[in-house]
C-alpha positions in Angstrom: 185.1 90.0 69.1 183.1 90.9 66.6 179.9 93.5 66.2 176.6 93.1 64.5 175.8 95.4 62.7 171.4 96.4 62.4 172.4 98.7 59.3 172.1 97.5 56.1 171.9 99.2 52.7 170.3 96.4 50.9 166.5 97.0 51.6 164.3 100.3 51.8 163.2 101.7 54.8 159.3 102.5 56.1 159.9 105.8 55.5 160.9 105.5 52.1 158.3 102.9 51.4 155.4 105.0 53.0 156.6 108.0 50.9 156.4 105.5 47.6 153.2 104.3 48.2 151.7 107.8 48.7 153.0 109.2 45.5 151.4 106.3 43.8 148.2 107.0 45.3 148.5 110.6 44.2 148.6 109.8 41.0 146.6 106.7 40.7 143.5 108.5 42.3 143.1 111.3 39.2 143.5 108.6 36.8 140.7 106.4 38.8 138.6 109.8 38.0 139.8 109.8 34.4 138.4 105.7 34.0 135.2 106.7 35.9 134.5 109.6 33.5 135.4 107.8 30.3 132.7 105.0 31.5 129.8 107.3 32.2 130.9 109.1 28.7 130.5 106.0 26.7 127.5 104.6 28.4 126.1 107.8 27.5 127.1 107.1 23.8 126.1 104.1 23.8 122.7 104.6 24.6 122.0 107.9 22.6 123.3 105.5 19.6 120.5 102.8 20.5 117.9 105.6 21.0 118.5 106.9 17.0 118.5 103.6 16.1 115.3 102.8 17.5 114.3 106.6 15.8 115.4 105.1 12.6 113.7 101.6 12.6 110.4 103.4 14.1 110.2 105.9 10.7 111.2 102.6 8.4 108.4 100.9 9.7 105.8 103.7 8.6 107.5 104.3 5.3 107.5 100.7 4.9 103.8 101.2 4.4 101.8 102.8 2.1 100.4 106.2 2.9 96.8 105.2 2.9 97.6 102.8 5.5 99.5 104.9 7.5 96.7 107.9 7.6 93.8 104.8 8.1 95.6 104.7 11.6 95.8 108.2 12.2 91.8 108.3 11.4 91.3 105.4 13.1 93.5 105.8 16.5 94.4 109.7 16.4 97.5 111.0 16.2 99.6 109.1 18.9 100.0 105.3 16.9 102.6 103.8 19.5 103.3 104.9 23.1 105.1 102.4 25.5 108.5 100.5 25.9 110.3 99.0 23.0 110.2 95.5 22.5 114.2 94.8 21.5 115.3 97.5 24.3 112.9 97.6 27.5 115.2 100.7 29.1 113.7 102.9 26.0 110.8 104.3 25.6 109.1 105.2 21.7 106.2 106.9 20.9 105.3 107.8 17.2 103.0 110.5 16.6 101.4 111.0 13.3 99.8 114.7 12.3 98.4 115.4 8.3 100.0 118.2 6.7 98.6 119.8 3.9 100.8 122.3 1.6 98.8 125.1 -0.3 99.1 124.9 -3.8 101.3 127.4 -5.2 101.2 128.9 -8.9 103.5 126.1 -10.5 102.2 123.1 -7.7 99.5 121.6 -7.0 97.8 121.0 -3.1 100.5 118.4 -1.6 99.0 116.6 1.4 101.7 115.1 3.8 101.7 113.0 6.6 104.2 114.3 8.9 106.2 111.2 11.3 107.9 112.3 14.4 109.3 109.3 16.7 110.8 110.0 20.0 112.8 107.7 22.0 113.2 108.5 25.9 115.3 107.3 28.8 116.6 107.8 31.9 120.3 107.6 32.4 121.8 108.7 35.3 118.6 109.9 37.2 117.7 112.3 34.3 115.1 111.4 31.6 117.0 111.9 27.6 115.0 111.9 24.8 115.8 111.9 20.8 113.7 112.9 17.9 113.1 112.4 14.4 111.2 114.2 12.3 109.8 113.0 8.5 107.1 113.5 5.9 105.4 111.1 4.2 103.2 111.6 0.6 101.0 109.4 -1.3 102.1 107.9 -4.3 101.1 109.2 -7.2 102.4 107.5 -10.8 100.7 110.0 -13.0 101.8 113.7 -12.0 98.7 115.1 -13.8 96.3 112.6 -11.7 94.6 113.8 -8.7 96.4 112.2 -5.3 94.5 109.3 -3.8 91.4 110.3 -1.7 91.1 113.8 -3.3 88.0 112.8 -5.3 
């Protein structure tokens, strides 16, 4: 006569697989975390790189002009020349201010006038409203650096 035997050493048993799977979630969870952080870290990135992008291409478009141009607006509109969402990025927000800066002449330098350019790009990300600035000065041409600047007749 012979006897079955239930014990085998071939397979695992729950307790050993229950003990398995809970070190793996041990150490999956923390890396879950890591992934999660990483993500919100280069969202973040991602969009503080479009915000000085749009900084950048806001300041080209005024230097792009000519300064007469550029302070016609400011006479015309005051110093606020765009306020609302960005055409290429609808998440962004860009307003360019304009603001004339004039330099006192010195002993060795004439009165400089300057436009000064500041564009600020704003967001929300994650529930809290971001923002980037750039800041630049713009000058009239002048060709002849013993002739007057434009419009100081």
């Amino acid at each position: 006569m012979q006897r079955l035997s239930f014990k085998s050493s071939a397979g695992y048993t729950f307790i050993e697989l229950l003990l398995a799977i809970t070190i793996l979630a041990l150490l999956i969870a923390p890396l879950l975390a890591l992934f999660a952080t990483a993500f919100n870290a280069i969202t973040l990135a991602g969009q503080q790189t479009t915000a000085v992008n749009l900084c950048r291409a806001g300041i080209e478009s005024l230097k792009s002009r000519d300064y007469e141009a550029v302070y016609g607006d400011y006479r015309a509109g005051g110093p606020v020349l765009e306020d609302g969402p960005v055409e290429e990025a609808p998440l962004f927000r860009r307003k360019i201010e304009v603001e004339p800066v004039t330099l006192p002449a010195g002993p060795a330098s004439p009165e400089l006038e300057l436009l000064q350019l500041t564009v600020t790009v704003s967001w929300t990300a994650r529930g809290s409203q971001q923002s980037f600035s750039a800041e630049t000065y713009m000058s009239p041409r002048v060709t002849d650096p013993t002739s007057p600047p434009p419009g100081a007749d």
